[in-house]
C-alpha positions as CSV (number, residue, x, y, z in Angstrom):
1,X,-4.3,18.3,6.9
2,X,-1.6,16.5,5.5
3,X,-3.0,13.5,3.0
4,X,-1.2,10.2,2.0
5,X,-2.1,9.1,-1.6
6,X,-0.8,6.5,-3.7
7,X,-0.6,7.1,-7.2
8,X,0.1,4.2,-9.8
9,X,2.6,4.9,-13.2
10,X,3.8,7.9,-11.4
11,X,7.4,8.3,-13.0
12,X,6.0,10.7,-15.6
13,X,3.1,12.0,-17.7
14,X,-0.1,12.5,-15.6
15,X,1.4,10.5,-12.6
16,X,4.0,12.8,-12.0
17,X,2.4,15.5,-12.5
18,X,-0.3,14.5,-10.0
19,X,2.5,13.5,-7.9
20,X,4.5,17.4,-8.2
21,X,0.9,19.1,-7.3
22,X,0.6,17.0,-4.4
23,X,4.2,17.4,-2.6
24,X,3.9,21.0,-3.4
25,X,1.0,20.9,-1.4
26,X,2.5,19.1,1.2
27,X,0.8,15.8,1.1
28,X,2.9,12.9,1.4
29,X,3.3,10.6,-1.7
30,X,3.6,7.2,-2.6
31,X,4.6,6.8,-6.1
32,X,4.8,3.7,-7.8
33,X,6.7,2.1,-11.5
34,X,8.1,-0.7,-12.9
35,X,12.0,0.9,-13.3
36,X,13.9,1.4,-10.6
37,X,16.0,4.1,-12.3
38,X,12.8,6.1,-13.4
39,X,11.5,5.9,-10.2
40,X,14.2,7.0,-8.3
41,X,14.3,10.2,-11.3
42,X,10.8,10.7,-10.2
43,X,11.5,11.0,-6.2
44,X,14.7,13.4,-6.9
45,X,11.7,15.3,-9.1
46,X,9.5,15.4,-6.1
47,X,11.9,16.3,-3.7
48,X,13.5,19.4,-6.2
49,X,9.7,20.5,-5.9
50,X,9.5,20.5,-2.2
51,X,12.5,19.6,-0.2
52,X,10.6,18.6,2.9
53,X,8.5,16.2,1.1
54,X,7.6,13.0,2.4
55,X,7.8,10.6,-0.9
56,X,8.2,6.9,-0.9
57,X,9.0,4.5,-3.8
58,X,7.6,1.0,-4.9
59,X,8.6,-1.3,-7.6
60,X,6.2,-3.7,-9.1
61,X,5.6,-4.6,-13.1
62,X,1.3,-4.7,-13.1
63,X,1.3,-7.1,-16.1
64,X,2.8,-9.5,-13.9
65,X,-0.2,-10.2,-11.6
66,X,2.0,-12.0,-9.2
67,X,3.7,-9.0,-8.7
68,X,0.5,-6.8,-7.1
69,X,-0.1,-8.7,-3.8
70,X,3.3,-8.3,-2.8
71,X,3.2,-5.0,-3.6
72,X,-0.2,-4.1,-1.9
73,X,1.6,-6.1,1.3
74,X,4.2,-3.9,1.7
75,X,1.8,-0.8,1.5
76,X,-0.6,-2.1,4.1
77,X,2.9,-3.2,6.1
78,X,3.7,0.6,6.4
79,X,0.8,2.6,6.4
80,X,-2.6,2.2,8.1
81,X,-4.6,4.1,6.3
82,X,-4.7,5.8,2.6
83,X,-6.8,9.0,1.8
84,X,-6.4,8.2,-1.7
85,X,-5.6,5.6,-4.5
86,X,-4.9,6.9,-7.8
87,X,-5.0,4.0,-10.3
88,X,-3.1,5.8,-13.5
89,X,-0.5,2.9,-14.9
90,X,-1.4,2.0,-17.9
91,X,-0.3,0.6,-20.8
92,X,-1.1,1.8,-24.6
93,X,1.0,-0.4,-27.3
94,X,3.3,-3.4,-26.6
95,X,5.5,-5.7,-28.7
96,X,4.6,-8.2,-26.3
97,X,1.0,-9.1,-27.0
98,X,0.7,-11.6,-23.8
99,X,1.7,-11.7,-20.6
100,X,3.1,-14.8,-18.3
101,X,-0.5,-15.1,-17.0
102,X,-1.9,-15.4,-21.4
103,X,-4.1,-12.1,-20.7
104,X,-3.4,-9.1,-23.3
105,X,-1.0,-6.7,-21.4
106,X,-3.7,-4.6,-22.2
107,X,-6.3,-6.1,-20.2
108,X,-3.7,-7.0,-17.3
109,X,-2.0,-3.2,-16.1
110,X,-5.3,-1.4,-17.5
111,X,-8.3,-3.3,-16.0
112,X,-7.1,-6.3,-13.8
113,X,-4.1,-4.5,-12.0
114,X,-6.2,-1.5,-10.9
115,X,-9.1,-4.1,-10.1
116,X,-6.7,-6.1,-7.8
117,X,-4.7,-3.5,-6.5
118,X,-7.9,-1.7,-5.6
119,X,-9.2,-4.5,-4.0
120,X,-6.2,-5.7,-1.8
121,X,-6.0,-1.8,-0.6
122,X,-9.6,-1.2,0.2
123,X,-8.9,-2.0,4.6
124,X,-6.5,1.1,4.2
125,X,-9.3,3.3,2.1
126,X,-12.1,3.2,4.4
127,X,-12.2,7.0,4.3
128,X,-10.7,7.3,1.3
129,X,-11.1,7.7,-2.1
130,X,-10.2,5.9,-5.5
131,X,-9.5,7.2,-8.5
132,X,-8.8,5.3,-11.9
133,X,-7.6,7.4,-14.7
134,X,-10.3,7.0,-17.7
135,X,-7.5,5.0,-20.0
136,X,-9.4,5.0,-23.1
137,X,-9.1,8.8,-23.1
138,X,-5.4,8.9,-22.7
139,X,-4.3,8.0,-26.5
140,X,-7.0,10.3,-27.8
């Protein structure tokens, strides 16, 4: 049975890896980054993997909080239901200590992003599941 998940910071690393298993599977994908040009890298990616793959894209920078509404919006605007959410953007080191909002980037695209996202998706994931990379384990 083919399964829809959305999968956060998936234009490389542990994203689009998750990303490649799933389309090779046949699932369909919903990959999600901040720069358009790696993101449209990241679908060609998919697509070399499995031709007949069902991958869409979306754009939205999760330090800027303003930005994750919108972007769960256009989500729940095209798909009824997710089977899964996996939260894996993340950031590790910045040169820009603060975001527009005064949290610590940090704090905003590893804790509050996946917390908000999560939370504006949950009508589409009542059968499904969420999955939020363990970030502290990722610069280990």
């Amino acid at each position: 049975m083919k399964k829809t998940v959305l999968i956060t910071g998936a234009t490389d690393g542990i994203g689009l890896a998750a990303a490649k298993m799933l389309v090779a599977e046949g699932h369909r994908v919903l990959i999600h980054g901040r720069n358009p040009q790696k993101l449209e890298a990241a679908k060609q990616t998919l697509l070399d993997v499995n031709s007949d793959a069902e991958v869409e894209t979306y754009i939205a920078d999760l330090s800027v909080l303003s930005e994750i509404k919108p972007f769960a919006d256009k989500v729940k605007s095209e798909h009824d239901s997710l089977d899964a959410l996996i939260n894996n953007a993340g950031v590790y080191t910045t040169n820009n200590a603060r975001t527009k909002d005064g949290f610590d980037v940090r704090f905003a695209v590893n804790t509050l992003a996946p917390y908000l996202l999560t939370k504006a998706l949950l009508p589409l994931l009542q059968s499904g599941r969420v999955v939020t990379y363990p970030l502290p384990l990722k610069h280990r």
